[in-house]
N, C-alpha and C positions, 0 to 999 in steps of 0.2 A: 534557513529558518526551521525553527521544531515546530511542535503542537502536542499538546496532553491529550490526558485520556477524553476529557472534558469539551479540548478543543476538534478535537476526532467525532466523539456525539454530536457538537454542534454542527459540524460539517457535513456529518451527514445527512442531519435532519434540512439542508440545504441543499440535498445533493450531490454533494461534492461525486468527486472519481476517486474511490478506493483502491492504489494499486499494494499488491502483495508482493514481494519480489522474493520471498521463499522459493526453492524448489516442488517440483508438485507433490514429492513423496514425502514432505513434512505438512502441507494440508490436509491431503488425502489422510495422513494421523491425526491431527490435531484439528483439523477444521480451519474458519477462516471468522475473519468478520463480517455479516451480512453484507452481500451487496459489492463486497469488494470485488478486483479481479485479479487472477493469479496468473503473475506472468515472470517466471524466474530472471532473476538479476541476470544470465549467460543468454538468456534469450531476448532482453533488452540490449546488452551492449553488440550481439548482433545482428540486430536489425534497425538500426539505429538507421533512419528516422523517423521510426516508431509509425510507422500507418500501419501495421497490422496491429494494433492496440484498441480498445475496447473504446468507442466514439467517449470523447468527456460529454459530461451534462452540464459543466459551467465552467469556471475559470479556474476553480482548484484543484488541485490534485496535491492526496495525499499520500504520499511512500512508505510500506511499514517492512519489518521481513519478522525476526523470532527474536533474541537476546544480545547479538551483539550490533555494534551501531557501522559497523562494516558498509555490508550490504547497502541500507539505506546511506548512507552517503557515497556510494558510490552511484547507483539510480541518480539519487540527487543530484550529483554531478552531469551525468548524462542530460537531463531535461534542464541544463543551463541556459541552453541556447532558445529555449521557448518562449512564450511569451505568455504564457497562463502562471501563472502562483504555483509553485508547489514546495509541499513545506514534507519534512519528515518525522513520523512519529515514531521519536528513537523510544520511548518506552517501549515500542514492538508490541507483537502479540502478545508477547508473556505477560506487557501490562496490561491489556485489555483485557484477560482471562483475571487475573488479581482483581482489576476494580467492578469485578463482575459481568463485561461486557457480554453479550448474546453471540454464541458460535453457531455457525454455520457448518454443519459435518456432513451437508449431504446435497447441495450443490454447489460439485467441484470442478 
């Protein structure tokens, strides 16, 4: 399952879990989306089964990385086996920066 730009602000304004699955040296350039947490797609597939992950604060969780839809379906796949929601938002970051969305360049 995806989610727009739209469905990404509503989720947050709910709390959701914002995961990042960039690498840390394309944050560290570009920033992040408030609130998210940055945790590279090689460092989820090893440590799978994810207890070193940031506590969720509800049942969703949403997966973003940069421009191509790789990354996030690959995460995606990983968090199969769970039992919380998680959905990917393939427009990435690049689309949050287009529809305006608020970067976060300074806690990373």
């Amino acid at each position: 399952m995806s989610v727009n730009f739209e469905g990404v602000q509503a989720a947050i304004a709910k709390n959701a879990t914002i995961l990042d699955v960039r690498n840390h040296d394309e944050v560290e350039k570009d920033g992040k989306i408030p609130g998210s947490h940055n945790v590279p797609l090689p460092e989820l597939e090893a440590h799978k089964p994810f207890n070193h992950l940031p506590k969720c604060r509800s049942s969703r969780l949403i997966i973003y990385s940069i421009t191509s839809p790789v990354p996030e379906l690959k995460a995606h796949n990983l968090f199969n086996d769970l039992p919380k929601q998680h959905l990917t938002y393939q427009g990435s970051f690049s689309d949050w920066v287009a529809h305006g969305g608020d970067v976060d360049k300074h806690d990373h």
